[in-house]
Structures are given as structure tokens and as C-alpha cells.
VOBA-745847 format. One record per residue: z negated, y negated, x of N, C-alpha, C in turn; chain; residue in three letters. Coordinates in steps of 0.02 Angstrom, whole numbers. Atoms other than C-alpha are relative to their C-alpha. Example, Ala and Ser with C-alpha at 12.3 -4.5 7.8 and 13.67 -1.06 7.14 Angstrom:
% residues 2
ATOM | 0 | 59 | 45 | -390 | 225 | 615 | 0 | -60 | 45 | A | ALA
ATOM | 3 | 59 | -42 | -357 | 53 | 684 | -37 | -55 | -39 | A | SER
//
This chain:
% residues 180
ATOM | 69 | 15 | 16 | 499 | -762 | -922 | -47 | 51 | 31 | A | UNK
ATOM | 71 | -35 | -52 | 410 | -600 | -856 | 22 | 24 | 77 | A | UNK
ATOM | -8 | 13 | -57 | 487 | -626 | -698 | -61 | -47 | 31 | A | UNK
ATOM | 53 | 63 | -27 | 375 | -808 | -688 | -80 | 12 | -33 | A | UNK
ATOM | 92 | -18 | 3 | 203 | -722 | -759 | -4 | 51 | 54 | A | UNK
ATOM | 11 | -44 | -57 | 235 | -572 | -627 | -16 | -34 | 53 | A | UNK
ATOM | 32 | 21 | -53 | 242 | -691 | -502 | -63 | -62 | -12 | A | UNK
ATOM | 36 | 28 | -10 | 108 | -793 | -547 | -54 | 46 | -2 | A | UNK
ATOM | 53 | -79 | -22 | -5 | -623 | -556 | 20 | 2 | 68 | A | UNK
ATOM | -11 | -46 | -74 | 72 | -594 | -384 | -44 | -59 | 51 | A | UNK
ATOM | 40 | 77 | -43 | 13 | -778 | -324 | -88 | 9 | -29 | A | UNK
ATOM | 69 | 1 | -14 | -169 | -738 | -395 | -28 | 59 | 51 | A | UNK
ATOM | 39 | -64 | -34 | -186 | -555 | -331 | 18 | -31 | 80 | A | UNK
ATOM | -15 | 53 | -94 | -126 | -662 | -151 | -29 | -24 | 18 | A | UNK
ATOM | 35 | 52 | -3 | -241 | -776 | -161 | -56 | -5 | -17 | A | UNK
ATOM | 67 | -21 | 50 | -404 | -707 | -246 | -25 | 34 | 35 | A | UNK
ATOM | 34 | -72 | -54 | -542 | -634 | -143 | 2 | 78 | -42 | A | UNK
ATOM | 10 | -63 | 19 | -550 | -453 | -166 | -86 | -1 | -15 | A | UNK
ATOM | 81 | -11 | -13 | -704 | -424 | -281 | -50 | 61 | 2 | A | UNK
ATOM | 37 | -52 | -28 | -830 | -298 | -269 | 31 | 63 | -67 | A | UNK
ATOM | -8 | -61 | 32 | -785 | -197 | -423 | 95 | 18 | 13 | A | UNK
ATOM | -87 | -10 | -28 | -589 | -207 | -365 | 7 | 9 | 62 | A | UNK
ATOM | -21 | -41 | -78 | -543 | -99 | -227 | 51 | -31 | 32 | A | UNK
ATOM | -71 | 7 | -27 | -424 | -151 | -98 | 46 | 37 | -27 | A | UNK
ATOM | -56 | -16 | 27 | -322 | -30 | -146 | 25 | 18 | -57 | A | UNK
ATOM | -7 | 4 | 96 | -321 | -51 | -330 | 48 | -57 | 29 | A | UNK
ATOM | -51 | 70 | 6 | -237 | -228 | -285 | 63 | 20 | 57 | A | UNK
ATOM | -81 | -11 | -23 | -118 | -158 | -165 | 50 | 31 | -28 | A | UNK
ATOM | -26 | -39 | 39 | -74 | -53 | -283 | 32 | -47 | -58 | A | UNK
ATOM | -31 | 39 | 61 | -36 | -175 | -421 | 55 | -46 | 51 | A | UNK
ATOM | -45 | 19 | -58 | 60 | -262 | -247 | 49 | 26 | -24 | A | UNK
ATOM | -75 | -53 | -13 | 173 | -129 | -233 | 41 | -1 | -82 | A | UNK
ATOM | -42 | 0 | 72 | 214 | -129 | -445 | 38 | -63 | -9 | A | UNK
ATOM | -26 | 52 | -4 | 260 | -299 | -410 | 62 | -18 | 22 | A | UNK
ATOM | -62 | -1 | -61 | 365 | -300 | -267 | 49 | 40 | -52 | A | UNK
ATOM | -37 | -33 | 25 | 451 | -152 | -371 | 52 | -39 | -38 | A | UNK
ATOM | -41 | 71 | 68 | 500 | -299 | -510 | 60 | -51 | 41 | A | UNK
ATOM | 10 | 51 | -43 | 531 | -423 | -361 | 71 | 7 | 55 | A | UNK
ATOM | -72 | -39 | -48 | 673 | -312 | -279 | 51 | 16 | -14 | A | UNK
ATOM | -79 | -7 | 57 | 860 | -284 | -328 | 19 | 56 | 41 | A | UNK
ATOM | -15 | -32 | -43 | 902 | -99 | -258 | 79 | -18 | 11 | A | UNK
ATOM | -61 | -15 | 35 | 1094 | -67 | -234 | 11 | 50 | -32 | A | UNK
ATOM | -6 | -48 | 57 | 1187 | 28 | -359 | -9 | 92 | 24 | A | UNK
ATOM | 0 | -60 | -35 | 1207 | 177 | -233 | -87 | 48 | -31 | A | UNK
ATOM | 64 | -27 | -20 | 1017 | 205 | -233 | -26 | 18 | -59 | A | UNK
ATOM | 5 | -38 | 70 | 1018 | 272 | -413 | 76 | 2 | -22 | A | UNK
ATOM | -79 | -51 | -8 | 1159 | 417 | -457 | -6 | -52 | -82 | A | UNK
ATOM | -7 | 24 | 66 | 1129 | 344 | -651 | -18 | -71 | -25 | A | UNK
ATOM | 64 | 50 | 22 | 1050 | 212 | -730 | -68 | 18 | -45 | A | UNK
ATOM | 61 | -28 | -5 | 925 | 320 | -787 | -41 | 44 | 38 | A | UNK
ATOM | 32 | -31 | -53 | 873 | 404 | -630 | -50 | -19 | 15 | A | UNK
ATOM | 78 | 12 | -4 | 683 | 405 | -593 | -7 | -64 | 50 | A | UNK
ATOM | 37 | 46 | -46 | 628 | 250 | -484 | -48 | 46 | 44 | A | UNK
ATOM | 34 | -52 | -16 | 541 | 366 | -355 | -42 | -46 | 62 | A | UNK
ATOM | 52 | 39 | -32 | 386 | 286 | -263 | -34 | 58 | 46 | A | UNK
ATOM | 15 | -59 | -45 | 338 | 388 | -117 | -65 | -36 | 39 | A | UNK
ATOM | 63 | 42 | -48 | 174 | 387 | -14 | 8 | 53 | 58 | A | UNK
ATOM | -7 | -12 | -71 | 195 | 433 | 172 | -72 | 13 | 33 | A | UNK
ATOM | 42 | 8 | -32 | 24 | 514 | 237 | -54 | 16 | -47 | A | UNK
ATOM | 45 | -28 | 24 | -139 | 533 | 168 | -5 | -56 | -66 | A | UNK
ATOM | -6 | 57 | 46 | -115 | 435 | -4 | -97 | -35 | -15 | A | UNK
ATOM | 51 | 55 | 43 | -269 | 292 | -42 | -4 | -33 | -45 | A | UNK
ATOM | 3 | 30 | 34 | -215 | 231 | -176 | -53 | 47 | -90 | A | UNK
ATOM | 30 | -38 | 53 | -293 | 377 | -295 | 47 | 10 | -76 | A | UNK
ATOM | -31 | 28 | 52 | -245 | 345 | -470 | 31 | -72 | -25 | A | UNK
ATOM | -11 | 101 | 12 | -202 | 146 | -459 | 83 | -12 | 17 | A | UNK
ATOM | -80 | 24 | 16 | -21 | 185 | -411 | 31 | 20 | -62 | A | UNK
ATOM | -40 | -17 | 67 | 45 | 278 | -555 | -34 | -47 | -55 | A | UNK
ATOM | 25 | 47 | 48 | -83 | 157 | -672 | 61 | -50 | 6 | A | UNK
ATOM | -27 | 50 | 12 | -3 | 5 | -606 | 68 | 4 | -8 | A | UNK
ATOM | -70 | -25 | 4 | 191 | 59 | -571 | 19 | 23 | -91 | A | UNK
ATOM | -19 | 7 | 67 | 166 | 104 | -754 | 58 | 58 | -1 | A | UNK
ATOM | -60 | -58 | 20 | 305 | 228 | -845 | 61 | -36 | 36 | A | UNK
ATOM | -88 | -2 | -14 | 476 | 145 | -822 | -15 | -79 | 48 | A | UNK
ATOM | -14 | 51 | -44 | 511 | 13 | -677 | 75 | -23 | -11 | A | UNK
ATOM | -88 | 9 | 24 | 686 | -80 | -789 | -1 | 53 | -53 | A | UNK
ATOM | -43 | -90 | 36 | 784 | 86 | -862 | -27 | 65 | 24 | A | UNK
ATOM | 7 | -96 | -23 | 713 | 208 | -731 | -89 | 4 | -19 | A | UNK
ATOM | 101 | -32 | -10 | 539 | 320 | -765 | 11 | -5 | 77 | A | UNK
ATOM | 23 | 5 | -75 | 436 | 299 | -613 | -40 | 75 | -9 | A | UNK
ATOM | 14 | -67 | -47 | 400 | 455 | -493 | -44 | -16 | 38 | A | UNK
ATOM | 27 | 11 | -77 | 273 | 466 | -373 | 8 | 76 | 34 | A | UNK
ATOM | 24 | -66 | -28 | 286 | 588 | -226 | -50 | -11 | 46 | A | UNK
ATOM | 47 | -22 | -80 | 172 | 631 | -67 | 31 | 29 | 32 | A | UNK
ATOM | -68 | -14 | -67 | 275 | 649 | 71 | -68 | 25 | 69 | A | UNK
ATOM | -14 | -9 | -64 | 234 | 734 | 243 | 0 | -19 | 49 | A | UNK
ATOM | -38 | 8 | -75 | 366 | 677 | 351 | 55 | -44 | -44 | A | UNK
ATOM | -50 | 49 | 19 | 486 | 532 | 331 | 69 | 34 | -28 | A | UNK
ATOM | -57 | -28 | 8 | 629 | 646 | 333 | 21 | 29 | -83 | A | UNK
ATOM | 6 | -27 | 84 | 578 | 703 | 142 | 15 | -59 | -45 | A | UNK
ATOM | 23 | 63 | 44 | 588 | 532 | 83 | 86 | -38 | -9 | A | UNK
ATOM | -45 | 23 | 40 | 791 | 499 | 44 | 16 | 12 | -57 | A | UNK
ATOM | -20 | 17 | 77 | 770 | 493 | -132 | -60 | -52 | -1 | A | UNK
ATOM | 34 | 57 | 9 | 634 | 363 | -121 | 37 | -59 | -6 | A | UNK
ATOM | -46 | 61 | 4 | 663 | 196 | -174 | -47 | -58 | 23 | A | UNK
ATOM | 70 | 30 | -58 | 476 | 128 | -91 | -40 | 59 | 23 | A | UNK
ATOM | 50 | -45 | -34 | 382 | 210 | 33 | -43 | -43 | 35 | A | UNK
ATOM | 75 | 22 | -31 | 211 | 172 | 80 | -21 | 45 | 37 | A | UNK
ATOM | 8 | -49 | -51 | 164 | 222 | 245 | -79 | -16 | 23 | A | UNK
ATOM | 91 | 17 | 31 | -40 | 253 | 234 | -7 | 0 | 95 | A | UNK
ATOM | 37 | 34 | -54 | -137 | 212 | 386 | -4 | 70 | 60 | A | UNK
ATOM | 16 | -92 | -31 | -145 | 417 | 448 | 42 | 6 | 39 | A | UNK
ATOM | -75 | -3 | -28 | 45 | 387 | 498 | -19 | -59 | 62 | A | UNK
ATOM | 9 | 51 | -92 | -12 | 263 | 665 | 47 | 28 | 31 | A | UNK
ATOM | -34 | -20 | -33 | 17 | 394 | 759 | 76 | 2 | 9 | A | UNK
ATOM | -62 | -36 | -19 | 184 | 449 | 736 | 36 | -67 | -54 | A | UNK
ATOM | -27 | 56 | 46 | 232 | 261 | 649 | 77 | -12 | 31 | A | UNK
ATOM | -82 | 26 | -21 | 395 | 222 | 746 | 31 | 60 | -12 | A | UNK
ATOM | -61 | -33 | 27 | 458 | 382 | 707 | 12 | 38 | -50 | A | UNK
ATOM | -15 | 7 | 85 | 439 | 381 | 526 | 37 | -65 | -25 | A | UNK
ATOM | -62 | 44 | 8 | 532 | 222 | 536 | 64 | -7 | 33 | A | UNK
ATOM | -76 | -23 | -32 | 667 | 294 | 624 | 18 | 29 | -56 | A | UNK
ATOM | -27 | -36 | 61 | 684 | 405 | 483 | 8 | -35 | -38 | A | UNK
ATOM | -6 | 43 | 63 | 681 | 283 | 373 | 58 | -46 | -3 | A | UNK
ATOM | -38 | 46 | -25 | 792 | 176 | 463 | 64 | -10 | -63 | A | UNK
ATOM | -81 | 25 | 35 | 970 | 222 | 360 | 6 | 22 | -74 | A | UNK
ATOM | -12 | -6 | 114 | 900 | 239 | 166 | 4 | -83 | -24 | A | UNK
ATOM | 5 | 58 | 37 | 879 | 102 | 41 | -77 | -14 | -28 | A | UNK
ATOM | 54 | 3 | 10 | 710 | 112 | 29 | -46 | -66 | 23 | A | UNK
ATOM | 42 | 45 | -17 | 579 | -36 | 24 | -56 | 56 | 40 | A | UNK
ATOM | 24 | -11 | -90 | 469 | -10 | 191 | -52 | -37 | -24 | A | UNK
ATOM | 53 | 44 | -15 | 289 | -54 | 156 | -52 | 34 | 34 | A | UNK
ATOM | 57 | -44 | -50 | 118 | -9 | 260 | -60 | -49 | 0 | A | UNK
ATOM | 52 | 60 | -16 | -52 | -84 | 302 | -15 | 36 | 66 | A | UNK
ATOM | 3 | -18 | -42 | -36 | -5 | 448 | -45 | -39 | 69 | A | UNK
ATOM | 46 | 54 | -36 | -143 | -97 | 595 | 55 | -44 | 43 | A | UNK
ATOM | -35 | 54 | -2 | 3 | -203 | 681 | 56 | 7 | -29 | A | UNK
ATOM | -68 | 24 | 49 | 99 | -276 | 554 | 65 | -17 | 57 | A | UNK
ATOM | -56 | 10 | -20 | 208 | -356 | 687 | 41 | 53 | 31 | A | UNK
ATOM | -61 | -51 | -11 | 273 | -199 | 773 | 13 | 35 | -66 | A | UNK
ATOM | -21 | -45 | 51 | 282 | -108 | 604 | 83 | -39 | -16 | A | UNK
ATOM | -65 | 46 | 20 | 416 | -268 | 554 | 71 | 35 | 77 | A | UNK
ATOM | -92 | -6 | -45 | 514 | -252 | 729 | 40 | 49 | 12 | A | UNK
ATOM | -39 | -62 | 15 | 539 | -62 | 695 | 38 | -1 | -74 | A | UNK
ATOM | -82 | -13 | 68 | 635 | -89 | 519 | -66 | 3 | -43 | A | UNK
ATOM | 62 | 15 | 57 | 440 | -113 | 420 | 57 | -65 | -32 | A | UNK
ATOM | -17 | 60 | 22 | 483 | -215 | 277 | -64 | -44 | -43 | A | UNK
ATOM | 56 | 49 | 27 | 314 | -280 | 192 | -55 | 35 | 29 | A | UNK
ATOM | 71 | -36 | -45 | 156 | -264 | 294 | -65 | -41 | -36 | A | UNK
ATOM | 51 | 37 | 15 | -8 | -290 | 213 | -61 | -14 | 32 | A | UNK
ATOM | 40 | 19 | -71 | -141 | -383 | 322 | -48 | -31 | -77 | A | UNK
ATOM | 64 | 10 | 20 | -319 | -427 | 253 | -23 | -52 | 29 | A | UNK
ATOM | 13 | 62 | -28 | -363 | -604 | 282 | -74 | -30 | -31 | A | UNK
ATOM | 59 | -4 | 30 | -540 | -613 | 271 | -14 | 61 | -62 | A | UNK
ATOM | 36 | -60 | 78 | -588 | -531 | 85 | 59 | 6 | -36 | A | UNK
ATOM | -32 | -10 | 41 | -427 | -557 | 23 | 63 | 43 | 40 | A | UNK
ATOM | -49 | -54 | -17 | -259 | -440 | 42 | 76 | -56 | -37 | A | UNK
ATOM | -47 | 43 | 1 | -97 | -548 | 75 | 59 | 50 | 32 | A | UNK
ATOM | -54 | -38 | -42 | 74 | -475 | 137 | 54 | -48 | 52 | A | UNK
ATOM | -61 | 31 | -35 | 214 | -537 | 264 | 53 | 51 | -14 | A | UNK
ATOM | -64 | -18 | 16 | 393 | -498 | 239 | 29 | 15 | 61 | A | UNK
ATOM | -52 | 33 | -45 | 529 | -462 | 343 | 75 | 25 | -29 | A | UNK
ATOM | -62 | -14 | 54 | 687 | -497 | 242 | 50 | 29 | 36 | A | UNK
ATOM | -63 | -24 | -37 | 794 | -466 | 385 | 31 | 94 | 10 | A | UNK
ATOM | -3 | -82 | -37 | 758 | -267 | 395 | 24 | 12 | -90 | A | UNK
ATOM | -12 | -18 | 71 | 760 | -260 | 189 | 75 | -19 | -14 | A | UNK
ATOM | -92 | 9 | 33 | 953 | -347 | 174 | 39 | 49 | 36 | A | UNK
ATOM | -21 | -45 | -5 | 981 | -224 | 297 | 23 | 70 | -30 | A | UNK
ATOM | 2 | -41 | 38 | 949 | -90 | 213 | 17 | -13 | -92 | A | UNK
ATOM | -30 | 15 | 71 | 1038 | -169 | 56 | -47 | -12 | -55 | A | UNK
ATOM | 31 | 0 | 60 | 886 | -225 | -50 | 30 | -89 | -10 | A | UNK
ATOM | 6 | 76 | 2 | 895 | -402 | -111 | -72 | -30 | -25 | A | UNK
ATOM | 42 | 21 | 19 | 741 | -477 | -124 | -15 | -71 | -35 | A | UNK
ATOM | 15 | 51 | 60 | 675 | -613 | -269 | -36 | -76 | 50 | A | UNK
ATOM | -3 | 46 | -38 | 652 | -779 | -175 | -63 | -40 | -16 | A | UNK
ATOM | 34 | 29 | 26 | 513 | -805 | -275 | -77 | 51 | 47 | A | UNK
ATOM | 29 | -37 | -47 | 436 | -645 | -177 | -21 | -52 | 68 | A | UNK
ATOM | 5 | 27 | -60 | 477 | -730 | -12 | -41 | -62 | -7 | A | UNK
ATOM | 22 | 47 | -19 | 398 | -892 | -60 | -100 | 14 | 12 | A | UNK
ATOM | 73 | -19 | -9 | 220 | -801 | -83 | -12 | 48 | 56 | A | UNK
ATOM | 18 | -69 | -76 | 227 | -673 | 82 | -40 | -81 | 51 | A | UNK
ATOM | 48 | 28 | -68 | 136 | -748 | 240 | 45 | -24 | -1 | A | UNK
ATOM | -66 | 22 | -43 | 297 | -754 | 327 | 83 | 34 | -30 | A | UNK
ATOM | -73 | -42 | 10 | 496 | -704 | 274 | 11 | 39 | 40 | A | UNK
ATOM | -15 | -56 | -69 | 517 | -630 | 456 | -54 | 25 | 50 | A | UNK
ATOM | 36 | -31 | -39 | 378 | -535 | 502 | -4 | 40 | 66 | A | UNK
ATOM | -35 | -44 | -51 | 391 | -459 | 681 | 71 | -32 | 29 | A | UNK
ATOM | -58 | 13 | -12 | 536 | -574 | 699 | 72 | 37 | -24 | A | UNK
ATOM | -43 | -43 | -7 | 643 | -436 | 640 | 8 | 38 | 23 | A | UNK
ATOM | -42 | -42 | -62 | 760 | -324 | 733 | 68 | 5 | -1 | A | UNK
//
């Protein structure tokens, strides 16, 4: 049951212009608590079953206070963590990393680093499609006033997540970037 109200919150915040007193990144932010629900890690990627859920931001964080609001205390069994990361290389205990807009530059090789964790891969980086064909796994693109995402499942089963099918039916696209 709060599987099918999450995603019907996920299908309005998808589908709802962004309005003036709601920030973009207030709603990407409630995005990302979503996706969190939306994703099945493997067991590897927590030593316990109470090990922190650790939500990492890659770069100059924008979200302010709206990630730890929405992500909320516990994501399941685990408390949620946020860090502020650097450099990709800090980020194998993450279990999502959001890679802020600051990281352009040096974007393919923070997803090199990223390449061999278990980490969900998201960004609003400016092209979604190369972010996908380097190992990006949810890219958020701004379609007009509103804030929609594309997928690309192929880089996420890689990296051992399983994603909720109910996710995939609200992204743009399943294979953003085609893959890799």
C-alpha cells in the first residue's frame, strides 16, 4: 500500500509544474526520497540490517535542508546519513550519490569512480545522455516548468540495484544514453 501512494506522489511531483513557492530542488529532493523507496540495494551494500542508508552529495550540495527533510530518519530498518563528498573516490559507503552541477567538469571521472560500488547514480547535470552512457543512472532534465527524470536500468542492474517497475514506468525513458 505505501509502495502505490509513493508512487502516485512520484507521478504528481513528475507531472506538476514546479510552483513558485516550491523550489526545484525541494522536489528533487523529495525525487531522490522516492527513488530511495523505489530501489532494492543488494545485501552486500549494508554490513547489517541496521547500517545507516548513506545519501551522499557529490559537489557543491543545492539541495540545502530539503534532503535530510524529505529522506526523513530511517529509509526501511536503516537511519539515513547524509554526507558531502569532494571526490568520488570518498563515496564507497554511499548507497545514492548525487552529482550537483559543479562536478561538469570533472563528470566522467567521478563516474569512473563510481563505476564498481552499488550506489544509485543520480545528477541534473547538463547532458543527461552522456551522464547515462558513462554508468549515470537517473538524470534529471527540466521539461519546461516541470522536473521529470530518465532512467537507465541497464547501468543500475549493473551495479546490482533492482529497480521497482513501477519507478521505470514513470522515468522519461528506462535506457537513458542507451546505456553502456
Amino acid at each position: 500500500m505505501r509502495r502505490t501512494t509513493v508512487a502516485i506522489v512520484m507521478l504528481l511531483l513528475g507531472y506538476t509544474p514546479v510552483y513558485a513557492e516550491a523550489t526545484e530542488y525541494r522536489i528533487k529532493a523529495a525525487m531522490l526520497a522516492n527513488f530511495a523507496l523505489f530501489v532494492d540495494w543488494p545485501a552486500k551494500a549494508f554490513s547489517t540490517a541496521e547500517s545507516p542508508f548513506v545519501a551522499c552529495v557529490l559537489g557543491i550540495d543545492p539541495f540545502g535542508p530539503w534532503l535530510k527533510h524529505e529522506l526523513g530518519e530511517r529509509i526501511g530498518s536503516h537511519p539515513v546519513e547524509i554526507r558531502h563528498l569532494d571526490k568520488a573516490d570518498a563515496a564507497q559507503d554511499c548507497h545514492m550519490v548525487f552529482i550537483s552541477r559543479s562536478e561538469q567538469p570533472r563528470l566522467n571521472q567521478e563516474l569512473t569512480s563510481l563505476r564498481n560500488t552499488s550506489a544509485l547514480i543520480v545528477s541534473d547535470c547538463g547532458d543527461i545522455n552522456d551522464f547515462c552512457r558513462n554508468g549515470g543512472m537517473i538524470g534529471f532534465v527540466m521539461v519546461g516548468r516541470k522536473v521529470r527524470f530518465d532512467l537507465n536500468a541497464s547501468a543500475a542492474a549493473k551495479a546490482g540495484l533492482i529497480i521497482d517497475s513501477k519507478l521505470k514506468r514513470v522515468s522519461g525513458t528506462a535506457e537513458c544514453g542507451e546505456g553502456r
